[in-house]
N, C-alpha and C positions, 0 to 999 in steps of 0.2 A: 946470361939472364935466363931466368928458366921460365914458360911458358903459364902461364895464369891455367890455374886447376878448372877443367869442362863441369859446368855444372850441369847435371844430368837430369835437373827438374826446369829447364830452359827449351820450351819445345823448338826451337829453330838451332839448337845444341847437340842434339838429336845424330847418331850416326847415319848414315845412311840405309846399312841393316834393320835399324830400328823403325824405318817407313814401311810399311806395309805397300803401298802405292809403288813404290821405287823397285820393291823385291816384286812386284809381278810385274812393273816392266821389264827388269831384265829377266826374270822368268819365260815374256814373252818374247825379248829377243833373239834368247838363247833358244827356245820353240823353233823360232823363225830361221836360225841358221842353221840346226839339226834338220828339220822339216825341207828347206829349201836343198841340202845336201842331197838330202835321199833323191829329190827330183831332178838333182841337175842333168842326166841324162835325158829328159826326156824334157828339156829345153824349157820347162815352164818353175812357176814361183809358187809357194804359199797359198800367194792370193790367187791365182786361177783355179787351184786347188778347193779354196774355199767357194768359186763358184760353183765347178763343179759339184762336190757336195751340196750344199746348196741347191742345185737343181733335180738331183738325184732322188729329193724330197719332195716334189713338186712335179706337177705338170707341163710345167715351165710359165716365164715370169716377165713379163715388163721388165727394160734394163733399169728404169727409176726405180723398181722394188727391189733386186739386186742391191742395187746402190745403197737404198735405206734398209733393206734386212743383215745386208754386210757392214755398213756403215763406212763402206769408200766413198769417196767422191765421182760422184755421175762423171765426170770425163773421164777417170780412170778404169767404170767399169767400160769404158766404151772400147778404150785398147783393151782390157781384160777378153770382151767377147769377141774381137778382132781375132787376134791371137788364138783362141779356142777354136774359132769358125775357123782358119787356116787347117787347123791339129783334128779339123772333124769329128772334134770331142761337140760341137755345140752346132746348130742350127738357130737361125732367126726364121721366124717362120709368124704368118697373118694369127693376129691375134679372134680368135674363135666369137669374140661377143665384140669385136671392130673393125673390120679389116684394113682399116687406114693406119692401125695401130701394128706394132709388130711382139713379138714376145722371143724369148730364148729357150728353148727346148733342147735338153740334152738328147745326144744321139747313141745309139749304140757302140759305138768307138770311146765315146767317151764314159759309156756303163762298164766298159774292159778295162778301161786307164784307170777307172776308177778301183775296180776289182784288184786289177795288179799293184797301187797302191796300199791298200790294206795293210800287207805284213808290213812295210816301209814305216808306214805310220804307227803302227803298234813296235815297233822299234822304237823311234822315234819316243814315245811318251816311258816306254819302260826303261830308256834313258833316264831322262830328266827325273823321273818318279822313283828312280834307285834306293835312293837313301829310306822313301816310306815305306812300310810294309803293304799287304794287300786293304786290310782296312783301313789304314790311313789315306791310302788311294779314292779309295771310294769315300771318304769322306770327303776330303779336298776337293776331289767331282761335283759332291753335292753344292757343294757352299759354293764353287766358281759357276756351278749351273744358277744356281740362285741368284748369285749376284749379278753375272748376267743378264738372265731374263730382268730382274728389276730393271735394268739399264735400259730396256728396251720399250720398258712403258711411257 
């Protein structure tokens, strides 16, 4: 018996390649396993990375703004900044306008880590970015920037 012909204007018919949604998940998976490769020596993940970064920008931050500017889950930045604090990439330290309050402050150990990831990371994207040219790069930049920040209002 041969299978009934896909009709292509049935949107739940739809290949998988054909979601936009689905090709930047595994987009971002595939990120997430190049990205974590480059780190594995130096025992941390992705997302410690993204704190890092993250703090590199700032003066340092409330763990709840962490949580909401990265979009993890407050328990998880909490092992996140555990972990850092061990790697003396991160300090907790009295927040300047409460001192009941505490905030997360990168350290200078962790401005090195940061530093010496750089190339890693620029590997990393000109991987995955292979296939585009230099300007299709920077477009795809712009449009996942955008679409991003939307996300975050």
């Amino acid at each position: 018996m041969t299978p009934a012909p896909i009709d292509a204007h049935e949107p739940w018919m739809r290949g998988l390649h054909a979601d936009t949604g689905y090709l930047l998940y595994r987009l971002g998976l595939r990120s997430g396993q190049l990205f974590n490769a480059s780190l594995q020596e130096s025992g941390l993940r992705l997302r410690h990375y993204a704190v890092l970064r993250f703090l590199a920008t700032i003066e340092g931050a409330p763990q709840r703004e962490l949580s909401a500017q990265l979009g993890y889950d407050p328990s998880a930045i909490v092992g996140l900044v555990d972990d850092l604090e061990k790697a003396s990439f991160v300090e907790r330290r009295p927040s300047p306008g409460d001192r009941r309050s505490r905030i997360v402050v990168l350290t200078d150990d962790g401005r090195d880590f940061l530093r010496g990831t750089d190339e890693a990371g620029l590997r990393v994207t000109s991987e995955l970015l292979a296939p585009l040219d230099a300007d299709e790069c920077e477009t795809l930049h712009g449009l996942l920037r955008r679409v991003a920040e939307a996300g975050l209002n």
